[in-house]
N, C-alpha and C positions, 0 to 999 in steps of 0.2 A: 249347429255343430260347434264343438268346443276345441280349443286348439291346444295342441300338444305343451303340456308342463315338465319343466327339469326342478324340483325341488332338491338342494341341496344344505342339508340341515348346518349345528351349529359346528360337531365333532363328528368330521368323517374323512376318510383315507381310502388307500387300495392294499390289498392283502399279497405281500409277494408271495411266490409260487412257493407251496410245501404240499410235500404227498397225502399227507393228513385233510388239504383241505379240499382232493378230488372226490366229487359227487359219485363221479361214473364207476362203476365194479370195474377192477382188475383183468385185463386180457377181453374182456368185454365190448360191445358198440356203447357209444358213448351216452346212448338213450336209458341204455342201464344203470341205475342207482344204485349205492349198497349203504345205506342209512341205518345208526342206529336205532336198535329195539324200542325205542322211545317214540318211534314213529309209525307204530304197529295200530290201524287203524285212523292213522292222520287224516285229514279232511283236506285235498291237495286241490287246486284246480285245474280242469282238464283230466284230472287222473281218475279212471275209476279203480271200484274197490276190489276186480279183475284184474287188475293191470298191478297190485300189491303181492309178493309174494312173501307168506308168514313165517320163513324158517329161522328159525330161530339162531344163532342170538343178534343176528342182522335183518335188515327187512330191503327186502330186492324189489324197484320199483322200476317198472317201463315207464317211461315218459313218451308223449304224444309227441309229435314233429311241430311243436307250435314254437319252438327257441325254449327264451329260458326263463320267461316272463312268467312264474309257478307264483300263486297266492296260497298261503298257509293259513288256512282257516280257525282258530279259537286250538292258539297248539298247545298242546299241554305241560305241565312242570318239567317234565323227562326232554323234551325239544327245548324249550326254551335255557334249559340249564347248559343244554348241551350249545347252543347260537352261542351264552355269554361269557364260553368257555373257549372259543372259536374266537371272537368278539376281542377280548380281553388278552387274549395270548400277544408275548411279541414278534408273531408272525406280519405284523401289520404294518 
């Protein structure tokens, strides 16, 4: 059995609260996601490809009851522009 890690890199912070940086859809349960188009086909874990809803120019994602511990699998240019844009703001 291996014991729980906290890895804390060299450049990191906490994001104070701005409406831009909530996951969950508007007027929505909080399981609901409204992710840009960039995540149309993402490879999420926990999430199947059921639980993605394609309308464009958002992509509407249920999340499973597991918290908030999601792995992003091999994301592509369109996501990752979008984290370092997130990332990089001075919302942080």
């Amino acid at each position: 059995m291996t014991a729980n890690r906290i890895y804390i890199g060299k450049n990191f912070g906490t994001f104070r609260y701005d409406e831009s940086l909530r996951l969950s859809k508007n007027n929505f349960k909080r399981s609901i996601w409204e992710l840009p188009e960039a995540f149309r086909g993402a490879d999420i874990s926990y999430v199947k490809l059921a639980d993605i809803q394609k309308d464009a120019p958002r992509v509407d994602l249920k999340t499973p009851d597991k918290g908030q511990e999601f792995v992003l699998r091999n994301p592509n240019e369109g996501i990752m522009d979008w984290v370092n844009s997130i990332v990089n703001r001075e919302t942080i």
